[in-house]
N, C-alpha and C positions, 0 to 999 in steps of 0.2 A: 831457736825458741826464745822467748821472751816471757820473762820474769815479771808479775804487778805484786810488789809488797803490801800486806796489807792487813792492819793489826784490828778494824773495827772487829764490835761482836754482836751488834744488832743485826740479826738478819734481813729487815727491812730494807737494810744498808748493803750488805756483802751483797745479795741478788740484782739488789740494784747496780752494784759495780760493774757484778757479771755480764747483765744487760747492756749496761752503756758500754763497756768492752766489745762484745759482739757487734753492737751496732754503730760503735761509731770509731771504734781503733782501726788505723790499716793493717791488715793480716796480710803484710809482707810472708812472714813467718807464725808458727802458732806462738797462741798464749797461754800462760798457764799462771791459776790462780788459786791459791788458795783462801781457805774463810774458818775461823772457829765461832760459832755462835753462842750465845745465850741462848740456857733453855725454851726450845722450840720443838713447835711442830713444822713442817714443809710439805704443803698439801698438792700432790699431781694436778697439773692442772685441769684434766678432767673430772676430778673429783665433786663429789657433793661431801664438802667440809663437813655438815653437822654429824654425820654417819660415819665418821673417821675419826673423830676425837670424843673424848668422855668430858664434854665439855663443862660439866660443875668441880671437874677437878682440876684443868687447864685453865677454869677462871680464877677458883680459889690458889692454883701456885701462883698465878702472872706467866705463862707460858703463851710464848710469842705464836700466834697461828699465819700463817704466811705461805699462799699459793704461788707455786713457782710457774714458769711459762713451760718447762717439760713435761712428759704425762708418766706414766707409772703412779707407783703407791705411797701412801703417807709416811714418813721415815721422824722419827724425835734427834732432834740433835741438843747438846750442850757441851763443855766446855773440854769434855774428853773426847767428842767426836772431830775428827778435820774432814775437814772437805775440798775435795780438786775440782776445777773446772779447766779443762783442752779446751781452748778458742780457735776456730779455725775455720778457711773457707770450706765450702759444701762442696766435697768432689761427685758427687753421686751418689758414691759407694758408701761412704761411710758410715750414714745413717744405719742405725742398729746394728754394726759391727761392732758389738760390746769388747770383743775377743782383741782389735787392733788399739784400740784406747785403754783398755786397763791393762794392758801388755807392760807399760813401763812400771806402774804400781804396784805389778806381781814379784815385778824382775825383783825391785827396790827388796819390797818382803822378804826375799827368797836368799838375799845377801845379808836379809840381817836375822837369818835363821829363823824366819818362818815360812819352813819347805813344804806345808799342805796347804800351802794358799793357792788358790786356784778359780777362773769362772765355772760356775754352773749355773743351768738352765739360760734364760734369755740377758739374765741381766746382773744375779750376785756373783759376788763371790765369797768365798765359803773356808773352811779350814773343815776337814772332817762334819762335812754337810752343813754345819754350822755359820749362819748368814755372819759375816763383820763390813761387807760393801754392799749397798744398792747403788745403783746406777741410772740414769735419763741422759736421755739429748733431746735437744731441741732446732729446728734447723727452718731461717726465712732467706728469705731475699740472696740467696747464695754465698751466707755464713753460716756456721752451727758453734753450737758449745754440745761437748759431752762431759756429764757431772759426773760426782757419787761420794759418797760418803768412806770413813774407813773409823768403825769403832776401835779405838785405840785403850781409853779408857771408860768408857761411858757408863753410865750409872744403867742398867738393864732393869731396876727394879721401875725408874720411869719411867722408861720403854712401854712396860708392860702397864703402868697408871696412867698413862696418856693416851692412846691410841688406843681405839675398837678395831678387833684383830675379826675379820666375818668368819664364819667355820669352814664355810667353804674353802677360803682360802688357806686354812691351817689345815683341812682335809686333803687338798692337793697337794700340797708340800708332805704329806705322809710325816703329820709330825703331832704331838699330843697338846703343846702349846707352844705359844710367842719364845716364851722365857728358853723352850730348850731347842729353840731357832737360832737363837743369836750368840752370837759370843765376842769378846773383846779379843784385840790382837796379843796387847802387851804381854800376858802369859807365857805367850807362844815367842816370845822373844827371846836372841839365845842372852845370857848371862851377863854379857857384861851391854847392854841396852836396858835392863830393868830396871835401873833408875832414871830411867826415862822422863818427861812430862811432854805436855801435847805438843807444849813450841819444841821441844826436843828431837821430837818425831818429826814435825815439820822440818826442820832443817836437815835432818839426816837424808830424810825420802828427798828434798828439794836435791841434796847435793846428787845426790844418788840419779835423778833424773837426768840432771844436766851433765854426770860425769864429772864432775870436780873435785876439788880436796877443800875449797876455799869460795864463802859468801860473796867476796869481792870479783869471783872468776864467772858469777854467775849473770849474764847478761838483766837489764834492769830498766825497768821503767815505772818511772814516781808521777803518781795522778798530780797533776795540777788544780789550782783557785777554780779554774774555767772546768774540767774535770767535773769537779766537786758539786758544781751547782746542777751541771749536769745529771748528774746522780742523786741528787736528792728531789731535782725535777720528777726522774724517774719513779723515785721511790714515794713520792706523795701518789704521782699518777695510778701505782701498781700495791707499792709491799704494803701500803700506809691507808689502803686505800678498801674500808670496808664493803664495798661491793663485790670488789676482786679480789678480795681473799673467802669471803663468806658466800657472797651471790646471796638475790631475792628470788627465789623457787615457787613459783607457785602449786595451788595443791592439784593433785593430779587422781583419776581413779582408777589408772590399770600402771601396776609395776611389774616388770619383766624383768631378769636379770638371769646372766649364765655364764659361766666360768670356760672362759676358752685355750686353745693354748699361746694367744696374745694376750692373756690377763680375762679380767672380768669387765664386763658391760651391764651395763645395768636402764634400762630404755622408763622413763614416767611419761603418762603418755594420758592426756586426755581425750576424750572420745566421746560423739555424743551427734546424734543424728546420724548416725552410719559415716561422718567424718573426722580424720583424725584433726584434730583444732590445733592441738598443740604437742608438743614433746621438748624432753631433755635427754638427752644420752651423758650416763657418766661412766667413768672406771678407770684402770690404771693399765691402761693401752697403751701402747708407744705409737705417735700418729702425727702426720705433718699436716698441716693447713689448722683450718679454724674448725672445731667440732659444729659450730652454730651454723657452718653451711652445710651441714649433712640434715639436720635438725629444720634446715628450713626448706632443703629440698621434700620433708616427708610430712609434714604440714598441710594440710587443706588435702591432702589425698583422700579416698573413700578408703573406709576400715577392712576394705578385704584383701585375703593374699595375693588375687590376681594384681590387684593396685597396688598393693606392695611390695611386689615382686615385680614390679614392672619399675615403681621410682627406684627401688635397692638397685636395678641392674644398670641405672645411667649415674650411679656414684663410683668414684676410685676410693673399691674399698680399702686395697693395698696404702694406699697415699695417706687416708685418714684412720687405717684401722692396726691395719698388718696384713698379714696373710688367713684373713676371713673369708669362708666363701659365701655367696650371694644366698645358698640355700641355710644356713648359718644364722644370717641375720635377718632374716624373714621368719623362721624359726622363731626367733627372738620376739620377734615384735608382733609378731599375730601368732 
């Protein structure tokens, strides 16, 4: 495995890293990257931003909004959250095996005495039901990165003033609110790690992955000038880049949406002369390809379930959705 050091804290920046790493490092071996941010939001890429953030209160802090290329749900980060990213080729399998990538995260945890850490469901994980990791991958051209977060120290009270939590989705987690979903690690830490801080944590988990005693034993690769330009190519293109963190939506007058157990979907769909004209599909799926080919295969179709159920049946919904079935997502849309 290989080491990318890396102290920015503009998220604009660290996503963009990630990205140029994926796509342009040789993955001889995997990567592994860490990022601490300024306060941010990180919005799935399927998302429709304005509906995931309390945005009069994200303008009034300066709270960075920033659409990542993974899909899943909106996550707050700031300077007590770390973040990992695994770079590696696409063996097939790995996509959404959350269980084989935060295996080393756990182990690390579990050595520095926090023994209820553990995955649940498709993608956290938890201490005592209590979320402190989300997770995404993302996976093209036969590389992937898989991410996630690990609340170490984070401020929970922004958590909860940043982000519009739906009920639906705090109804399915069988929980009464945001705030008694989450929880930070450091508590949970045994005794002599409590004086902790984030780079602190960072460097113990860092050794602890690679098995070492010592920063110097840790194999290492330092971005270069050529690197750099690179990345900030990227990050004008993508993190910097108000269409692709915001999107222009146009209005729509049928909304659909329904909680599956691949996340939520949520279909806006215009309609009008018995044709559907247009549509957006959002939510915090975990899905390979581009959502805008599913969107453009159901387009110009006529608005009945026979027609609908006839384009649903010539998409891979497994590729772009999960494990949705065809009568599911017709359901959905008519």
């Amino acid at each position: 495995m290989l080491y990318v050091p890396n102290e920015e804290r503009d998220p604009r920046i660290n996503l963009a890293i990630e990205t140029f790493l994926m796509r342009e490092m040789p993955l001889e071996e995997p990567i592994l990257l860490f990022y601490i941010n300024d306060p941010s939001i990180i919005i799935g890429r399927n998302q429709n931003t304005i509906e995931e953030i309390n945005k009069e209160y994200v303008e009034e802090k300066g709270i960075h909004v920033v659409r990542r290329l993974s899909g899943g749900g909106a996550v707050y980060h700031d300077k007590g959250n770390l973040n990992f990213s695994f770079i590696m080729p696409d063996d097939g399998e790995s996509f959404r095996d959350f269980a084989k990538v935060t295996q080393p995260i756990i182990d690390a945890l579990h050595a520095m005495g926090v023994e209820g850490a553990q995955l649940k469901g498709r993608n956290d994980l938890v201490i005592d039901d209590r979320k402190f990791s989300g997770n995404a991958m993302y996976a093209t051209n036969g590389r992937m990165f898989a991410h996630g977060t690990i609340m170490f120290d984070s401020d929970i009270n922004e958590v909860v003033n940043a982000l519009k939590v739906r009920k639906d989705k705090i109804e399915s987690k069988g929980i009464k609110s945001i705030r008694s979903r989450v929880t930070n690690i450091k508590p949970f830490l045994a005794d002599e790690y409590q004086g902790m801080t984030t780079i602190d944590f960072r460097q113990d988990i860092l050794l602890r992955i690679f098995g070492v005693e010592n920063l110097d034993e840790v194999k290492t690769y330092t971005l270069t000038e050529d690197d750099w330009a690179k990345i900030n190519q990227i990050s004008d293109n993508y993190y910097r880049n108000w269409n692709w963190n915001y999107g222009r939506s146009p209005e729509f007058d049928l909304v659909r949406r329904e909680r599956f157990t691949i996340g939520s979907v949520e279909a806006k769909m215009n309609v009008s002369g018995g044709t559907l004209n247009d549509i957006r599909i959002f939510g915090d799926f975990f899905g390979l390809g581009e959502i805008k080919d599913v969107e453009e295969q159901l387009k110009g179709i006529k608005y009945d379930k026979p027609s609908i159920t006839e384009a649903v049946e010539t998409i891979d919904l497994k590729k772009y959705f999960g494990n949705i079935e065809v009568a599911d997502l017709v359901n959905l849309l008519y």
